[in-house]
PANU-610458 format. One record per residue: residue number from 1; residue in one letter; y, z, x of N, C-alpha, C in turn. Coordinates in Angstrom, 3 decimals, always signed. Layout:
% PANU-610458
PT    k  r       n.v       n.w       n.u      ca.v      ca.w      ca.u       c.v       c.w       c.u
PT  NUM  A         Y         Z         X         Y         Z         X         Y         Z         X
...
This chain:
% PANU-610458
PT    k  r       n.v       n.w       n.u      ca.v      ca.w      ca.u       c.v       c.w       c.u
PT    1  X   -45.216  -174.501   -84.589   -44.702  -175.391   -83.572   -45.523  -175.395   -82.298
PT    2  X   -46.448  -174.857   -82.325   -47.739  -174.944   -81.229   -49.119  -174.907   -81.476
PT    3  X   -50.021  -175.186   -80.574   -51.047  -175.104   -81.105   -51.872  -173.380   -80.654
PT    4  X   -52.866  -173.457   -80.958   -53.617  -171.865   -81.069   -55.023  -171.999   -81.488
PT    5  X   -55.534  -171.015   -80.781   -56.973  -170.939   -80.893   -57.717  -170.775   -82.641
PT    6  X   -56.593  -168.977   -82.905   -57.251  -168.472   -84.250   -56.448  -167.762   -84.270
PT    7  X   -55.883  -167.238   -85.660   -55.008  -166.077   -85.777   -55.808  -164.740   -86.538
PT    8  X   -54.913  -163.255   -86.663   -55.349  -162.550   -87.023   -53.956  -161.649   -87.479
PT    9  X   -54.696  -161.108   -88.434   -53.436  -160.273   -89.367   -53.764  -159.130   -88.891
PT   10  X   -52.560  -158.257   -88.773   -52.923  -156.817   -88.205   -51.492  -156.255   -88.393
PT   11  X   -51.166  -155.503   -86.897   -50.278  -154.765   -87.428   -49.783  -154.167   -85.465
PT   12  X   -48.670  -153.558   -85.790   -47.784  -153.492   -84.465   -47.402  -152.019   -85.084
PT   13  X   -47.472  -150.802   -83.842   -46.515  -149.447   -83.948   -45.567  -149.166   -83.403
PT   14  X   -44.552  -148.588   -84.150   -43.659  -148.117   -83.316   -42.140  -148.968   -83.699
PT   15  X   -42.289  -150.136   -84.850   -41.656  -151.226   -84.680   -41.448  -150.938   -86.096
PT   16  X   -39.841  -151.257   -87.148   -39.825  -151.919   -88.441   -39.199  -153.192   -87.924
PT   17  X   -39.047  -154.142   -89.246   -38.989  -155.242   -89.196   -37.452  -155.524   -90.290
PT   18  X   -36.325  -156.180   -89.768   -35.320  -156.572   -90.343   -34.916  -157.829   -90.262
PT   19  X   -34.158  -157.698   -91.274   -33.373  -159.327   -91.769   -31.946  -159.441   -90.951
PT   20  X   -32.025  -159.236   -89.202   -30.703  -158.236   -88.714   -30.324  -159.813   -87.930
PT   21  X   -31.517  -160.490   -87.678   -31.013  -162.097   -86.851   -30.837  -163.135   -87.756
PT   22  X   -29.395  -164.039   -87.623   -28.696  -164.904   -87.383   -29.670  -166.032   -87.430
PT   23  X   -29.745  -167.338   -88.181   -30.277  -169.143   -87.197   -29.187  -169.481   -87.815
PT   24  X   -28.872  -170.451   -87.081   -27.892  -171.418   -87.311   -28.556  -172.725   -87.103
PT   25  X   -29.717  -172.790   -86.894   -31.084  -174.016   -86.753   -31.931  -174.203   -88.113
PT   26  X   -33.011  -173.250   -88.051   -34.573  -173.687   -88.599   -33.879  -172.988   -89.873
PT   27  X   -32.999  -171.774   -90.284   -32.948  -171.654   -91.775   -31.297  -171.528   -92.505
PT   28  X   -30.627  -171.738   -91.364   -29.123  -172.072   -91.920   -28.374  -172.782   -90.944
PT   29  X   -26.956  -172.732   -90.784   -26.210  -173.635   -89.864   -25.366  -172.845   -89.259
PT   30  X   -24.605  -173.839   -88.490   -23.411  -172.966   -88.041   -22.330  -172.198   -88.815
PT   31  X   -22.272  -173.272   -89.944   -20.722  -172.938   -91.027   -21.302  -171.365   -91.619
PT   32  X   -22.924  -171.835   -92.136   -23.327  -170.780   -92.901   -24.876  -170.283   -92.588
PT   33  X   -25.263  -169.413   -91.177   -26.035  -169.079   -90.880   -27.355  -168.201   -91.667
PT   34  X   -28.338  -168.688   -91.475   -29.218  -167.813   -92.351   -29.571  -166.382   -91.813
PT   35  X   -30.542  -165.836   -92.281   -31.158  -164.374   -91.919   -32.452  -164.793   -92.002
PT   36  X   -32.774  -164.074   -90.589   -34.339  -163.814   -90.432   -34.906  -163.094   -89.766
PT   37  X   -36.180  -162.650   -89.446   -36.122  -161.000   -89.247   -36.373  -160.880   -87.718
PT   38  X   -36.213  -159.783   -87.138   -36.635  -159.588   -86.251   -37.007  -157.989   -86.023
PT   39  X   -37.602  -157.506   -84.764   -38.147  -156.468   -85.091   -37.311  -155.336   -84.295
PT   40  X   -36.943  -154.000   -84.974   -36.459  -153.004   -84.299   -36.966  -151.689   -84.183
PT   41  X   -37.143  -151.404   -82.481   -37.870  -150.140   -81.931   -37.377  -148.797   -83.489
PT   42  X   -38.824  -148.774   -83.739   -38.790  -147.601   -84.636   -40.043  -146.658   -84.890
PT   43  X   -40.089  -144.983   -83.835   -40.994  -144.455   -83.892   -42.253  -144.742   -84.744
PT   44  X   -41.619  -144.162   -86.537   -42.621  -143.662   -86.904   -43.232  -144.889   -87.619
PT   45  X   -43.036  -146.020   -87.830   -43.039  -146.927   -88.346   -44.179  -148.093   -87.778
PT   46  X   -44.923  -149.092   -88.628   -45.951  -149.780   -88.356   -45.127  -151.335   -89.140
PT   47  X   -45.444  -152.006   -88.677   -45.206  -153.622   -88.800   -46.151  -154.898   -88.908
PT   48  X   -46.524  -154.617   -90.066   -47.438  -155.615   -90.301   -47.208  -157.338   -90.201
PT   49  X   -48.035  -158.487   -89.865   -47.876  -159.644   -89.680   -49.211  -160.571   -88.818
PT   50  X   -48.671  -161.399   -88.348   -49.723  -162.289   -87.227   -49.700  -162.596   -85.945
PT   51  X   -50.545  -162.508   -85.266   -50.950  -162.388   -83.993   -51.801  -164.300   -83.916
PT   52  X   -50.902  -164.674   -82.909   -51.859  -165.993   -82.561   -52.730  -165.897   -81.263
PT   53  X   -53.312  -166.379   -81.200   -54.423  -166.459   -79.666   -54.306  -168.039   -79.407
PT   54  X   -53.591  -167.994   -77.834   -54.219  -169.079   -77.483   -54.558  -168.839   -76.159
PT   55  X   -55.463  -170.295   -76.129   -56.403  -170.236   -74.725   -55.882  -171.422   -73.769
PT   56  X   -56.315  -171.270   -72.580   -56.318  -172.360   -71.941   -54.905  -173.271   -71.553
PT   57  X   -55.146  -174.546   -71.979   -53.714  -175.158   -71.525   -52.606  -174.963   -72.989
PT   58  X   -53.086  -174.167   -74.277   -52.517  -173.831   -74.956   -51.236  -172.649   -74.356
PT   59  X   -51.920  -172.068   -73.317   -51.318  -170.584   -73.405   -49.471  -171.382   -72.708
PT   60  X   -49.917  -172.100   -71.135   -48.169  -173.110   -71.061   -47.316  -173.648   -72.176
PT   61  X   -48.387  -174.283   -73.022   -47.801  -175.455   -73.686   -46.445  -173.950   -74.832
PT   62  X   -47.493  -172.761   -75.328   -47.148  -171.891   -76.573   -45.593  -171.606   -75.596
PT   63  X   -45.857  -171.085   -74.828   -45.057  -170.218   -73.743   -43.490  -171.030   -73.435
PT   64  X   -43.981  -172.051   -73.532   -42.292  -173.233   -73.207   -42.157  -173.533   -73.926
PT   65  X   -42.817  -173.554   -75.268   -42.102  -173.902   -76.628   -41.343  -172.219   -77.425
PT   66  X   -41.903  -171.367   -77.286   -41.472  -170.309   -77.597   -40.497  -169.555   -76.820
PT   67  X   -40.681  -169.911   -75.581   -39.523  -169.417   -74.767   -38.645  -170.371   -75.116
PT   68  X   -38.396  -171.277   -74.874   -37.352  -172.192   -75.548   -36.874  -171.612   -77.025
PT   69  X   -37.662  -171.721   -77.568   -37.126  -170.980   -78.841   -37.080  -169.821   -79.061
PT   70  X   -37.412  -169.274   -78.959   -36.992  -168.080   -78.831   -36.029  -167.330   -78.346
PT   71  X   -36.265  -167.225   -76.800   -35.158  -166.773   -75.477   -34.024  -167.100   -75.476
PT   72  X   -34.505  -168.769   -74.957   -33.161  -169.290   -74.628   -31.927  -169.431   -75.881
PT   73  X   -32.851  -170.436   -77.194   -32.132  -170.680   -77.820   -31.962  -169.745   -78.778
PT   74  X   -32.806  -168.547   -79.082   -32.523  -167.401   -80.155   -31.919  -166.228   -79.636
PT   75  X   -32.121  -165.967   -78.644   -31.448  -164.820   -77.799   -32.557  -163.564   -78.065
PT   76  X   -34.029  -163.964   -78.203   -34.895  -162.662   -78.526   -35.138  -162.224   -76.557
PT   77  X   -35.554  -160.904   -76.502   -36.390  -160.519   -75.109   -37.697  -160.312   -75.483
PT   78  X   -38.824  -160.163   -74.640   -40.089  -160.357   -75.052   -40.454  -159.434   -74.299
PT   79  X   -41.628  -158.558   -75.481   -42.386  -157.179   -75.159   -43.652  -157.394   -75.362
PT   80  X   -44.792  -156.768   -74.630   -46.031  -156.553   -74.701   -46.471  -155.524   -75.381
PT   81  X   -46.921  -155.455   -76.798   -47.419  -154.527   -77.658   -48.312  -154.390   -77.608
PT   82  X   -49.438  -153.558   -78.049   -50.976  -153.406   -78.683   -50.956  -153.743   -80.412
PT   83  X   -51.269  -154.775   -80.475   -51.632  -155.647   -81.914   -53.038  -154.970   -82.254
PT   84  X   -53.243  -154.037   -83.751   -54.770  -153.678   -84.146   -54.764  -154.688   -84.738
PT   85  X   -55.823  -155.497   -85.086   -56.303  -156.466   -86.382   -57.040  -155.425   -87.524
PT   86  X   -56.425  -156.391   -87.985   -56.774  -155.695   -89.457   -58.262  -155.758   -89.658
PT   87  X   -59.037  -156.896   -88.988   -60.524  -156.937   -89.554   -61.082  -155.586   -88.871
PT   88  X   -62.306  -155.157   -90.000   -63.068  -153.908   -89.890   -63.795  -154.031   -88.611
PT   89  X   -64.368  -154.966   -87.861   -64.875  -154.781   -86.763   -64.453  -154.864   -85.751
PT   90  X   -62.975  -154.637   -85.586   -62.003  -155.230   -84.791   -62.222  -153.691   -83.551
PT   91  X   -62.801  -153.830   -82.677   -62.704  -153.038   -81.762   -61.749  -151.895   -81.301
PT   92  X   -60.639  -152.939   -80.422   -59.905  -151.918   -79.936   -58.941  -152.902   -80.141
PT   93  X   -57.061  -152.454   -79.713   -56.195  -153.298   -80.111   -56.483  -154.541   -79.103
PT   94  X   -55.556  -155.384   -79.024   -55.340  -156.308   -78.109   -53.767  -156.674   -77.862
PT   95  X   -53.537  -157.386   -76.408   -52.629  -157.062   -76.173   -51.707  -158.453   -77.041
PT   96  X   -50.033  -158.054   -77.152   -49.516  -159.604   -77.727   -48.472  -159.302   -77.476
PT   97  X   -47.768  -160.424   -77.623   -46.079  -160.612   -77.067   -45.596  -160.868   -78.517
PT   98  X   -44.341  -160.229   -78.055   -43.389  -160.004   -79.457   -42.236  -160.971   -78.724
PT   99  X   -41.080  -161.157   -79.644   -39.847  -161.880   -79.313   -39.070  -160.297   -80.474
PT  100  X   -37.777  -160.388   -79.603   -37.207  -158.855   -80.226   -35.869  -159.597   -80.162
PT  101  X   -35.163  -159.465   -81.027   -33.456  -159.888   -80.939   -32.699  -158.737   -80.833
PT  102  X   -31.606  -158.647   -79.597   -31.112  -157.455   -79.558   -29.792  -157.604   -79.886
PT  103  X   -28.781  -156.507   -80.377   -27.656  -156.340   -80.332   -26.428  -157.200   -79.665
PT  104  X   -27.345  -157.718   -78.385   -26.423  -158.458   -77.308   -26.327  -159.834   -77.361
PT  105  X   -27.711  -160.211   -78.507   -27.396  -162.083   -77.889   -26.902  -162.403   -79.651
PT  106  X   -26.283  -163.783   -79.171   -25.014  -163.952   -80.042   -25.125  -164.652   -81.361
PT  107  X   -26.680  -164.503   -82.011   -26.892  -164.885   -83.133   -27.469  -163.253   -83.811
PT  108  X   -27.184  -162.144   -83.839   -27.683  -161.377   -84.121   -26.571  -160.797   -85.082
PT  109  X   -26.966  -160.303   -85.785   -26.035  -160.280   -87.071   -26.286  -158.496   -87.338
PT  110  X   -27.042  -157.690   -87.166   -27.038  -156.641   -87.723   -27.339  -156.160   -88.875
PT  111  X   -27.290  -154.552   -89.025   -27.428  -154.352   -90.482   -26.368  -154.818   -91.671
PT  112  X   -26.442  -154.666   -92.995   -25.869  -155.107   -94.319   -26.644  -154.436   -95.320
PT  113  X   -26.018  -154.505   -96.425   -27.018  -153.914   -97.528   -27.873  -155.216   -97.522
PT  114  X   -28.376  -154.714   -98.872   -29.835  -155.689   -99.223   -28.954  -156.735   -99.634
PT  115  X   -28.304  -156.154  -100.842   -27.155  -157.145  -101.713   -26.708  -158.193  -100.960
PT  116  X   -26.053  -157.971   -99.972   -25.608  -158.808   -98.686   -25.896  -159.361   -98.361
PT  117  X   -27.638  -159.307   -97.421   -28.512  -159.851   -96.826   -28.847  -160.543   -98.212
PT  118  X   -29.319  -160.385   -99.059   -29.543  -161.569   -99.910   -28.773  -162.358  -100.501
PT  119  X   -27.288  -162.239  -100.518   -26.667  -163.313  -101.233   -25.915  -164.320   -99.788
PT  120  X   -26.192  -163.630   -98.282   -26.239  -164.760   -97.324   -27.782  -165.728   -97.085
PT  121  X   -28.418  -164.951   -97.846   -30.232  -165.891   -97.417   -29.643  -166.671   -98.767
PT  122  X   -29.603  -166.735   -99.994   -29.168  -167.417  -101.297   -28.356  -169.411  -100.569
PT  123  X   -27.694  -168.564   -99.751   -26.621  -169.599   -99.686   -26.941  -170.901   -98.101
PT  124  X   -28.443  -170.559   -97.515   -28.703  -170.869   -96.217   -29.698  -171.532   -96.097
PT  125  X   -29.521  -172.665   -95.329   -31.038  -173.389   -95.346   -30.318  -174.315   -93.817
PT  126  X   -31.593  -174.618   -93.251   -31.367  -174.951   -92.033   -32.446  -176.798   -91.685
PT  127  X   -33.084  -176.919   -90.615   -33.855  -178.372   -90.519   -35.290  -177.715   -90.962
PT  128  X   -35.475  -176.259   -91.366   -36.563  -176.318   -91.636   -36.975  -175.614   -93.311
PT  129  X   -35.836  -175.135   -93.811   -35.801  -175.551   -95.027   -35.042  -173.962   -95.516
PT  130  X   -35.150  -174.055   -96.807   -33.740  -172.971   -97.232   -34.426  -171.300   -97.183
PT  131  X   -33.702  -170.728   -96.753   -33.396  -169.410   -96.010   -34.396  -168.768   -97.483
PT  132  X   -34.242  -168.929   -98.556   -34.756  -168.216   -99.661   -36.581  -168.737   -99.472
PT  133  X   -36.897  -169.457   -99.081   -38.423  -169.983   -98.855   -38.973  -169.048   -97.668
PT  134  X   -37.977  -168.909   -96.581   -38.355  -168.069   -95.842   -38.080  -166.313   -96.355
PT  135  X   -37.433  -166.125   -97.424   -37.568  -165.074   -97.635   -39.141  -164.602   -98.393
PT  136  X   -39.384  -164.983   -99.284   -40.138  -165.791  -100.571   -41.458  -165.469   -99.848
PT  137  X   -41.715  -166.206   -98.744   -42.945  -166.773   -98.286   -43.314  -165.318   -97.355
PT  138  X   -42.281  -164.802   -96.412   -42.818  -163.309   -96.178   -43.667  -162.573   -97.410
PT  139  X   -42.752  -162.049   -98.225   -43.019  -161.258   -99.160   -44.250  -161.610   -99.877
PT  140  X   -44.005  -162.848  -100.045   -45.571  -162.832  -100.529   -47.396  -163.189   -99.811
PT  141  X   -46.420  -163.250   -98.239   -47.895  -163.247   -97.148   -47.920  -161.530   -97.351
PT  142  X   -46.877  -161.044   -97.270   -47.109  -159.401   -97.043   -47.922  -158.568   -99.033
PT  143  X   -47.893  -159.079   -99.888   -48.705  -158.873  -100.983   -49.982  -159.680  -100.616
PT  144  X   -49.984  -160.614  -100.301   -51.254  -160.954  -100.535   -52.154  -160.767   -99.226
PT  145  X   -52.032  -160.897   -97.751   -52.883  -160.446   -96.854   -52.795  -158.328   -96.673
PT  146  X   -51.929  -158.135   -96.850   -51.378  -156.905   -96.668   -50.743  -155.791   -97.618
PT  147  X   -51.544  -156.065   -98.958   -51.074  -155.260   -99.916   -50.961  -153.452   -99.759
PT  148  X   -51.486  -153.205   -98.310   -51.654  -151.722   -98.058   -50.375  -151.121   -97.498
PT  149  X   -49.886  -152.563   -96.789   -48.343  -152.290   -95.920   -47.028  -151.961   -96.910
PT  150  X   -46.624  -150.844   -96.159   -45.080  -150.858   -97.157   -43.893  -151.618   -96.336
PT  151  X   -43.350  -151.839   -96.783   -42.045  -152.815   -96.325   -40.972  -152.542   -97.177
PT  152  X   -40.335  -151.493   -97.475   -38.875  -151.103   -98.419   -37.765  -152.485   -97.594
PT  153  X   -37.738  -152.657   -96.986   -36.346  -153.296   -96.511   -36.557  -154.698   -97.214
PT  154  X   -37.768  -155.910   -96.931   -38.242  -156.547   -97.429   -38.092  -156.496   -98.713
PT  155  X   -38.564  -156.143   -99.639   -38.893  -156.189  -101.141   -38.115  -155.383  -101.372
PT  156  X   -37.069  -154.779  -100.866   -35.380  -154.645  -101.833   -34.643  -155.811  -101.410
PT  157  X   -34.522  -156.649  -100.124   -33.617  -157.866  -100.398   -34.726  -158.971  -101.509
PT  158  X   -35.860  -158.726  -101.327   -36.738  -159.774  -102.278   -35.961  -159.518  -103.938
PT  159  X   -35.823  -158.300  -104.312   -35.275  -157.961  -105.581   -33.506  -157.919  -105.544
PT  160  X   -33.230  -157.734  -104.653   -31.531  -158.008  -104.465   -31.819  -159.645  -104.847
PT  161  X   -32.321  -160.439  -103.991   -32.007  -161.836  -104.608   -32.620  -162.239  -105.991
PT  162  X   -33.905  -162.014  -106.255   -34.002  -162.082  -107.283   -33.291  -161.326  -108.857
PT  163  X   -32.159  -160.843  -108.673   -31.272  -160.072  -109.487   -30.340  -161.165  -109.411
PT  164  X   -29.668  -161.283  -108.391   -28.670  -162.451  -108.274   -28.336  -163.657  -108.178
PT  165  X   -30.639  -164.510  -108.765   -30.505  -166.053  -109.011   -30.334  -166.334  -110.527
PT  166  X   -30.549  -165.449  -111.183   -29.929  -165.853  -113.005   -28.571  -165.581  -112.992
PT  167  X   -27.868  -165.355  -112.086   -26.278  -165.582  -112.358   -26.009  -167.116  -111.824
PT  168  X   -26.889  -167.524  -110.683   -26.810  -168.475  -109.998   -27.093  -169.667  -111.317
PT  169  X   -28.124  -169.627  -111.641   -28.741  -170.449  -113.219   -27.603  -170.095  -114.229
PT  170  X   -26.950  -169.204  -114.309   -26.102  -169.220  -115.596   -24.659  -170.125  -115.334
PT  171  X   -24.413  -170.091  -113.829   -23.217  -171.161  -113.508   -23.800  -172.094  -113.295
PT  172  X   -24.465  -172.741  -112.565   -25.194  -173.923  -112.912   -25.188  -174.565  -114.458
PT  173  X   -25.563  -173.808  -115.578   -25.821  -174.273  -116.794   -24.185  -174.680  -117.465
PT  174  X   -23.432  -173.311  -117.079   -21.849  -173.201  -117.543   -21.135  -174.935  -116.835
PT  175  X   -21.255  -175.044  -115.626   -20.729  -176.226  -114.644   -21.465  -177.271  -115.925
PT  176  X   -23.012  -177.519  -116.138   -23.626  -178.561  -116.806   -22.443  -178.945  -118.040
PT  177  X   -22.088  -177.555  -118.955   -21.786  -177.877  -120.323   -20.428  -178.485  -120.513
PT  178  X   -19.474  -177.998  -119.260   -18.008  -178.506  -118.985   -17.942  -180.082  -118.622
C-alpha cells in the first residue's frame, strides 16, 4: 500500500511473532474477525521477515499511510529496532520501525491454541482477501526466503489448519450428495 525504494529480508531480536491481532478490515470482518500476526517482546527469540526502505518524499507518503493503518486504525505502537539483512555483505544492522499490537487496543485478540487460531483464520476473509491466503503466504515466504528460521507457532497453526480443511471438503461433498 506504498511505495519503497528496495526491500530486504533479514531478521529482528528480541521479538517472536503471533497470530494474537484481530482485522475486522484487510482479512476478516466485524461479525467474524480474522488473525494476523503481530510481534511480541521476547528475549531469546529472533523474527524473521521484511524491511522496506524508503527515500525521499516516499518516507511522508509510507508514514501516513501506515500510521493510518496501522496506529490509528489497528491499534499497533511503533518501535525502532536494529533490522540485520540477511545478505552476506550486509554490514552492520540498520535501523527500522516495527508496528507492535498491544494488549490494550481493541482489535487484539490474544493467545489460543493453534487449533483455535486456525479454525478462526479457516472461517475469515476481509477486502483483501481470505485470512487462510494470509496464513499460506507467510509460511511459505518463511520456507522459501528463510528456510534457516524456526517459527513453531507459525507452522503448527499452518498444520492445525491444514488437518482441519479435509473435514471442511468432506462436508462440502456430504452437503453436494443431499
Amino acid at each position: 500500500g506504498f511505495e519503497f525504494t528496495s526491500r530486504k529480508v533479514g531478521f529482528i531480536r528480541g521479538y517472536s511473532r503471533r497470530f494474537w491481532q484481530g482485522d475486522t478490515f484487510h482479512r476478516g470482518s466485524e461479525k467474524m474477525p480474522g488473525r494476523v500476526v503481530t510481534l511480541l517482546e521476547d528475549c531469546g527469540s529472533c523474527t524473521w521477515g521484511v524491511a522496506y526502505e524508503v527515500r525521499g518524499e516516499q518516507i511522508a507518503a509510507s508514514l501516513e499511510y501506515l500510521n493510518m493503518r496501522e496506529a490509528v486504525l489497528g491499534g499497533y505502537d511503533t518501535k525502532l529496532v536494529k533490522f540485520h539483512p540477511q545478505e552476506k555483505d550486509a554490514e552492520e544492522p540498520i535501523l527500522a520501525l516495527v508496528y507492535i499490537a498491544t494488549p490494550q487496543n481493541p482489535s487484539y485478540l490474544g493467545p489460543a491454541s493453534e487449533e483455535d487460531i486456525a479454525a478462526q483464520i479457516i472461517v475469515s476473509s476481509g477486502c483483501a482477501g481470505h485470512n487462510i491466503e494470509y496464513l499460506l503466504r507467510l509460511a511459505d515466504f518463511m520456507r522459501y526466503f528463510c528456510p534457516q528460521a524456526e517459527d513453531k507457532h507459525l507452522f503448527s497453526i499452518e498444520e492445525a489448519l491444514i488437518s482441519i480443511l479435509p473435514c471442511l471438503y468432506l462436508t462440502e461433498e456430504s452437503l453436494e450428495e443431499t
